[in-house]
ROLUMSE-259098 format. One record per residue (C-alpha): residue number from 1; x, y, z. Coordinates in nm, 2 decimals. Layout:
  lumpa      c1      c2      c3
    NUM       X       Y       Z
...
***
This chain:
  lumpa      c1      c2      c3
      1    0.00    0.00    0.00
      2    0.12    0.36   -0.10
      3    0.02    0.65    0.17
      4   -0.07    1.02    0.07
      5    0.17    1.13    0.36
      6    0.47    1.39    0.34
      7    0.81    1.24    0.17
      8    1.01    1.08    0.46
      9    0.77    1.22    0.75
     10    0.83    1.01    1.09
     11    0.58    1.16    1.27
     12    0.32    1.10    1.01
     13    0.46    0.73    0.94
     14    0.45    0.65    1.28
     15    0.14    0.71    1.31
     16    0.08    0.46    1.10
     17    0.19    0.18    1.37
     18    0.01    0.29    1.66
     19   -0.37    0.36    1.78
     20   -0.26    0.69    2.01
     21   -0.33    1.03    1.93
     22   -0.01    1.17    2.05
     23    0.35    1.11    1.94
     24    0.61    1.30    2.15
     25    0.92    1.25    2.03
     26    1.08    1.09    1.79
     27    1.51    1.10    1.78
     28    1.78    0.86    1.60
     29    1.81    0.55    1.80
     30    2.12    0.27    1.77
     31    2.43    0.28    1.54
     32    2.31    0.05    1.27
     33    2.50    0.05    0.91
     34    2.19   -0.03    0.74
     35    1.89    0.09    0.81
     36    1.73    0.44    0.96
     37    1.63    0.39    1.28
     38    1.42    0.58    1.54
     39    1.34    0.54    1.89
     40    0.93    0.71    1.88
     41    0.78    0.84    2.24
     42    0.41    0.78    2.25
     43    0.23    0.99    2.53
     44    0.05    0.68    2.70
     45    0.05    0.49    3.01
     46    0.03    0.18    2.84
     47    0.31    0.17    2.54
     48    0.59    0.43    2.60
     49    0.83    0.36    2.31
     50    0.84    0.14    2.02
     51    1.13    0.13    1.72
     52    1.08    0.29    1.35
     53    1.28    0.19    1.12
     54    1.33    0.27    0.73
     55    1.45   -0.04    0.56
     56    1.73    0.00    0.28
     57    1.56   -0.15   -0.01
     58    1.93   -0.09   -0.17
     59    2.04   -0.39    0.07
     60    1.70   -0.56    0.14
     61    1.60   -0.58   -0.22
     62    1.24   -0.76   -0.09
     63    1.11   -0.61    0.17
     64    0.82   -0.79    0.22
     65    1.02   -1.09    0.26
     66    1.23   -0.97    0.48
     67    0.90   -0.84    0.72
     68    0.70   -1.23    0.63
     69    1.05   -1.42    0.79
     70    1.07   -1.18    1.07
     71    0.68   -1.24    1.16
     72    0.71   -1.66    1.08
     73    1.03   -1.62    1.30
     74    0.88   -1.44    1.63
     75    0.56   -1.58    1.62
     76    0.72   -1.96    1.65
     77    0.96   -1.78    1.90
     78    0.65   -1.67    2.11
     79    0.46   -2.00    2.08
     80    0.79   -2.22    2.19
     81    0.86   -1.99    2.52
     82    0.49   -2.11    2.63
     83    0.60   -2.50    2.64
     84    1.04   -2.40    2.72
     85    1.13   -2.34    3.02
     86    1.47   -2.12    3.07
     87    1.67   -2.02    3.40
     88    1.54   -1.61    3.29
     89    1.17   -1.42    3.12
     90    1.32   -1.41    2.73
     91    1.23   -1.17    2.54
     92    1.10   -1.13    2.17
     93    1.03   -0.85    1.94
     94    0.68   -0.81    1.81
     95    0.59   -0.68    1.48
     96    0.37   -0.41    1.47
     97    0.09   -0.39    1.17
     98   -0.04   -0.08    1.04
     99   -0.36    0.04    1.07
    100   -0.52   -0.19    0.78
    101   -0.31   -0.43    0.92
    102    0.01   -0.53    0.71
    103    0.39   -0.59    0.89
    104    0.50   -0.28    0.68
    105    0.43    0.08    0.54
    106    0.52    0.19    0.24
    107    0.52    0.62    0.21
    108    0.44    0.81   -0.11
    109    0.80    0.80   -0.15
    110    0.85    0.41   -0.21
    111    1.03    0.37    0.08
    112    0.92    0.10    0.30
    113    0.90    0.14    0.71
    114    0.85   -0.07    1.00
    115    0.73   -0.07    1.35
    116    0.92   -0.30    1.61
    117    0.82   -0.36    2.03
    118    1.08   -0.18    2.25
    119    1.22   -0.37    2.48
    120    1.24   -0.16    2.77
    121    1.49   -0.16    3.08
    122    1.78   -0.34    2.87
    123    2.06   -0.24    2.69
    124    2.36   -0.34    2.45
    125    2.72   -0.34    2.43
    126    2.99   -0.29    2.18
    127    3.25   -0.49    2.38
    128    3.22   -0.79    2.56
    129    3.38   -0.66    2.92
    130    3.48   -0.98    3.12
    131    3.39   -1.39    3.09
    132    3.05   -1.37    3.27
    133    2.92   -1.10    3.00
    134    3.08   -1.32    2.70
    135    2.87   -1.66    2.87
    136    2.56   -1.47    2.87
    137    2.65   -1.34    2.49
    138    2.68   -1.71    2.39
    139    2.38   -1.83    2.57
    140    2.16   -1.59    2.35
    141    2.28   -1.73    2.07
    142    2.23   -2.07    2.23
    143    1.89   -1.99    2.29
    144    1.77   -1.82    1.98
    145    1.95   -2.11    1.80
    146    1.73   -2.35    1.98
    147    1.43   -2.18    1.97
    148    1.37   -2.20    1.62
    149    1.57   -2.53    1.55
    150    1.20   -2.70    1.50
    151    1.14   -2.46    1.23
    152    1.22   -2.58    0.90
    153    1.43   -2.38    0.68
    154    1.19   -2.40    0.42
    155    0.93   -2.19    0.56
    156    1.16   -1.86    0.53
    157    1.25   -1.72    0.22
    158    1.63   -1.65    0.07
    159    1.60   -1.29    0.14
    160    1.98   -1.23    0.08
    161    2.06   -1.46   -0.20
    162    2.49   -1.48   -0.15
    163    2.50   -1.37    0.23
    164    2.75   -1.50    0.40
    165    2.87   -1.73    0.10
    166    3.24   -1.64    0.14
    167    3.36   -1.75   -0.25
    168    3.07   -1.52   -0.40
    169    3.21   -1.21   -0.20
    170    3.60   -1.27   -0.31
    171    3.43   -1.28   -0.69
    172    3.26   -0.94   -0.64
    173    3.60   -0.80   -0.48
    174    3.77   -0.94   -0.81
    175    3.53   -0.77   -0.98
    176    3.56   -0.43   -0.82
    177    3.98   -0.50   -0.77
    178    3.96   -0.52   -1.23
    179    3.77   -0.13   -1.26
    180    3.99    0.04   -0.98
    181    4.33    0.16   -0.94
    182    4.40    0.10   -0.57
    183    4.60    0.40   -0.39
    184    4.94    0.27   -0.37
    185    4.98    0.32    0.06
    186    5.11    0.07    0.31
    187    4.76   -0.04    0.44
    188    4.58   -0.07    0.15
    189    4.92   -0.29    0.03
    190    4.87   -0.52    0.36
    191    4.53   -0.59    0.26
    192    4.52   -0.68   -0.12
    193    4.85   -0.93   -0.03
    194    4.65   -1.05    0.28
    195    4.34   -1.14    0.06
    196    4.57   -1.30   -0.23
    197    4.76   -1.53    0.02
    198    4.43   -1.65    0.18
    199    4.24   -1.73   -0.15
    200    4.50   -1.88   -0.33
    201    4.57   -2.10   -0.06
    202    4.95   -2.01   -0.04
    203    4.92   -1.85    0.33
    204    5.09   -2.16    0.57
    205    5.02   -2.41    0.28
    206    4.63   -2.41    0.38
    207    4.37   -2.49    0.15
    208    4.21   -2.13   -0.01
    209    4.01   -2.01    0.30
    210    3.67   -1.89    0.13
    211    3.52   -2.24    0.04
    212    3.55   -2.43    0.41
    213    3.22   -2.39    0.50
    214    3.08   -2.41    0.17
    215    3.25   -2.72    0.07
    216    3.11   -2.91    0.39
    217    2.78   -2.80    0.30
    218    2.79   -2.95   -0.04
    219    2.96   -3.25    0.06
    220    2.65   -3.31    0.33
    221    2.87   -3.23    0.66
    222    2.68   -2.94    0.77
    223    2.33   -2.96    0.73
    224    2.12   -2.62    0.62
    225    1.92   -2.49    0.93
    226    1.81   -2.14    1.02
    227    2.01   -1.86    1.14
    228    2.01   -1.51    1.30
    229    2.30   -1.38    1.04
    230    2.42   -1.11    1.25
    231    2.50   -1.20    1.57
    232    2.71   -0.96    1.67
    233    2.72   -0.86    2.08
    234    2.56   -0.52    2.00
    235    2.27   -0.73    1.88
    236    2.21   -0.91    2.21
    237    2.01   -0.72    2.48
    238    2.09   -0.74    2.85
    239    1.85   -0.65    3.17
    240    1.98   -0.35    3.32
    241    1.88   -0.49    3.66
    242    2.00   -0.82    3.63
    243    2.28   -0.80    3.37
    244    2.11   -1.13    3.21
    245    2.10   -1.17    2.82
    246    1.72   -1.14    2.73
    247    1.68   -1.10    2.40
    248    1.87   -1.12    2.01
    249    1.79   -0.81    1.79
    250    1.79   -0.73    1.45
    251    1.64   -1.01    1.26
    252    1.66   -0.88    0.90
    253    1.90   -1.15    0.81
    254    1.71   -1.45    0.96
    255    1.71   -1.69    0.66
    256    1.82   -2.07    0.54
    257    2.22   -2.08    0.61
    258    2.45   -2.24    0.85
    259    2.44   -2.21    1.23
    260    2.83   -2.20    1.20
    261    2.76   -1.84    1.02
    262    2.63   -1.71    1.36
    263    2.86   -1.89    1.58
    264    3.15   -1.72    1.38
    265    3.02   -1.43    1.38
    266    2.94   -1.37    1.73
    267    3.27   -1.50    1.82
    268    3.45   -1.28    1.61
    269    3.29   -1.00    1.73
    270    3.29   -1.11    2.08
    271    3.67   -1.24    2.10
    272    3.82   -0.86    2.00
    273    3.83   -0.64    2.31
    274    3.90   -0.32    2.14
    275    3.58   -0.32    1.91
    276    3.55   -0.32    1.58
    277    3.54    0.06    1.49
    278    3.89    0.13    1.65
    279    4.14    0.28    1.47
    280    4.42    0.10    1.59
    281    4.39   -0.20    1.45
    282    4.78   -0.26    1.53
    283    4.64   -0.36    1.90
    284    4.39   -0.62    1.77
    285    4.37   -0.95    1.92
    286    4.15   -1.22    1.94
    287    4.11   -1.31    2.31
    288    4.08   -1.74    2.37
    289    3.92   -1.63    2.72
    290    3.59   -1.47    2.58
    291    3.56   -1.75    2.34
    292    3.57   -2.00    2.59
    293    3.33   -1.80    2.78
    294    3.08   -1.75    2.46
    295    3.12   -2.12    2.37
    296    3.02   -2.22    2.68
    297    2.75   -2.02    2.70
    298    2.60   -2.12    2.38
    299    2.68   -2.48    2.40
    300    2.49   -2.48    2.75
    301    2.14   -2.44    2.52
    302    2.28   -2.60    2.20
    303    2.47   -2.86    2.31
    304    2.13   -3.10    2.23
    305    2.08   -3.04    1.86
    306    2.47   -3.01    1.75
    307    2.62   -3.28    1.58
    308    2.99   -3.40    1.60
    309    3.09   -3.23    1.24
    310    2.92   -2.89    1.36
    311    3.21   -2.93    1.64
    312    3.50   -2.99    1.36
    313    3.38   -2.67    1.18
    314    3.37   -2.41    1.42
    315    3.72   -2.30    1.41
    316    3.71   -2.26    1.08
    317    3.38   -2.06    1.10
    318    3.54   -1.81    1.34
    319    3.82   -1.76    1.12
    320    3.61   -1.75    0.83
    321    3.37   -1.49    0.90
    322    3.68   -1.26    1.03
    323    3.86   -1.30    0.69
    324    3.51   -1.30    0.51
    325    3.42   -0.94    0.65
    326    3.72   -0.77    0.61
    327    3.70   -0.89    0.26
    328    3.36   -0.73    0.25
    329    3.47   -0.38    0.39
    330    3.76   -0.39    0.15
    331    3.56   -0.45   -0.11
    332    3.34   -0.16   -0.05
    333    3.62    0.10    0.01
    334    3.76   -0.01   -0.35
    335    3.36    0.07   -0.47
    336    3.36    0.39   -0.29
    337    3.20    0.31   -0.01
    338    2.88    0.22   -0.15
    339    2.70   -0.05    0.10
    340    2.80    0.03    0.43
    341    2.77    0.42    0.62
    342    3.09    0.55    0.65
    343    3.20    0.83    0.88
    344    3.50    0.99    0.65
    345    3.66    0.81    0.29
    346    3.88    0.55    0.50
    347    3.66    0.45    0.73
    348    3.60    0.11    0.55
    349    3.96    0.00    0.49
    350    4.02    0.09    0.84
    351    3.76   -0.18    0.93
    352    3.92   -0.42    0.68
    353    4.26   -0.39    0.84
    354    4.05   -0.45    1.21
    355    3.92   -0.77    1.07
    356    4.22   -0.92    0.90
    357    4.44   -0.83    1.22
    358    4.18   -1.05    1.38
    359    4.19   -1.32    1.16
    360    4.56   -1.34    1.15
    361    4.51   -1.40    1.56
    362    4.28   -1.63    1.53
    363    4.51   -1.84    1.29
    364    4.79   -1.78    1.53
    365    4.60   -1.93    1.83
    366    4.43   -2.21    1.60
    367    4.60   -2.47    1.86
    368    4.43   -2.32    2.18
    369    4.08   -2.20    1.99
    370    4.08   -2.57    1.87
    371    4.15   -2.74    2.23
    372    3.87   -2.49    2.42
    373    3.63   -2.65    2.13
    374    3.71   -3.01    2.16
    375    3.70   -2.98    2.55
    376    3.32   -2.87    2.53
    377    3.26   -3.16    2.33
    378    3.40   -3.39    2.50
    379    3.29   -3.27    2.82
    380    2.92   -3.41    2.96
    381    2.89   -3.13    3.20
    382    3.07   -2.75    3.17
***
């Protein structure tokens, strides 16, 4: 449905999601690289805040896709916590529906909009400060894992045909690499000879990085389930009171895929104490302390459904999704910064060299990361 609103008018699109008269305020909320998003202030009793948010139809090609998994996704979410029964009250969003009742609006501009539940009295982090934090990091994971492991991948659609498929985004970067001419400086040097060495397979005589997961798919190893795609700790909202994890944000990349996508993700972000907008990305190091806190967090819910192959796989996940992201910001700083907000012109290859300093810690520490893994599985009780 098309409104007759104002071009880009919150207030009036807000509107759209909610039966009160009065909208107080409505400001910039999060630091999403994607979407538009604002935090709206109803004057009730009732409902105080909910989340706007203008989805980027540049990125989310289908956005009524994207809004059907989300709904199939929290309603089974909803109707599991009535018959699970977890050591905390988990949270999960709620789509709002618009006044003639569909999960989206769409202005007279063509964009598209969405009202999300706010959960109130929790918040987020950037870093992961000590062990406890990275267990309860995991066990959101764990638990948003389990919670839709009964729901079969076929009921969501493909929403971002190519996420997370590691060999697809090295094609695109060749693709981009043939139509530029790279500035000749020291960084962007370190990455183009880090990305060569990894894909050709010549980097400590290992097998090209980008088809590891892939490969195991297609050879049956790893079967296709369900997963968040973008775990990362910011995602994950904690109770201000009790500093328990109570909810997983963010569920425009919920689609078919591989759990080990998630579990690599949230340990790469998780595992680098500095954060991954720092500019010094000389200090970056992955830290074999939080991921054996986040692993044993998220094997304490998803221990049950894990099969001995998903263990064998998740070093290789973690360093993956390191490699495969920096590869991604790279990419886009060759473009011209076309996919993800940037801040000033560098700001992307700045996050590439964050990522591939982390992934060349990971592969230094492959012996420990692979020892904290085969101790949870091996282990009945942790």
């Amino acid at each position: 449905m098309t409104g007759n609103t104002n071009r880009e008018n919150p207030i009036a699109i807000a509107q759209q999601f909610t039966s009160e008269d009065r909208i107080s305020r409505i400001q910039p909320f999060g630091s999403g690289n994607i979407n538009d998003t604002f935090l709206v202030t109803l004057d009730s009793p009732q409902e105080r805040h909910f989340i706007l948010q203008k989805i980027n139809t540049q990125v989310f090609r289908q956005p009524q896709l994207v809004m059907e998994n989300i709904s199939t996704v929290t309603q089974h979410i909803s109707h599991r916590l009535q018959n699970t029964n977890l050591n905390r009250h988990w949270k999960v969003l709620a789509v709002l529906v618009t006044h003639d009742n569909r999960n989206y609006y769409q202005d007279s501009n063509g964009s598209f909009w969405r009202g999300i539940s706010f959960i109130a009295n929790s918040q987020s982090f950037d870093i992961i400060k000590d062990t406890e934090q990275a267990k309860e990091i995991g066990y959101s994971l764990g638990t948003f894992h389990n919670l839709i492991s009964d729901l079969s991948p076929a009921k969501l659609a493909d929403t971002l045909p190519g996420f997370h498929i590691t060999p697809l985004y090295l094609e695109q970067y060749h693709k981009v690499l043939g139509k530029t001419n790279p500035p000749q400086s020291t960084e962007v040097k370190y990455c183009l000879d880090f990305i060569c060495d990894r894909s050709s397979g010549t980097q400590c005589h290992r097998a090209p990085l980008s088809h590891i997961l892939e490969t195991a798919k297609a050879e049956g190893k790893l079967p296709l389930r369900l997963m968040h795609g973008d775990p990362k700790i910011n995602n994950v909202l904690f109770d201000i009171t009790t500093n328990q994890a109570i909810s997983i944000i963010d569920l425009d990349t919920v689609k078919p895929g591989l759990v080990h996508y998630d579990i690599g993700d949230c340990l790469r972000s998780g595992c680098n104490p500095v954060g991954e907008e720092t500019q010094e990305w000389e200090k970056i190091r992955f830290e074999p302390d939080l991921c054996q806190g986040i692993l044993q967090g998220y094997l304490s819910v998803a221990k049950a459904f894990l099969t001995e192959n998903d263990y064998i796989y998740i070093y290789d996940a973690i360093r993956l999704i390191a490699f495969e992201l920096g590869l991604r910001f790279f990419t886009d700083y060759l473009a011209g910064n076309i996919y993800f907000k940037v801040k000033y012109p560098e700001h992307n290859l700045v996050r590439a060299l964050v990522q591939f300093k982390l992934t060349e810690s990971i592969e230094s520490q492959e012996k420990t990361i692979r020892s904290i893994i085969n101790d949870f599985q091996i282990s009945p009780n942790f």
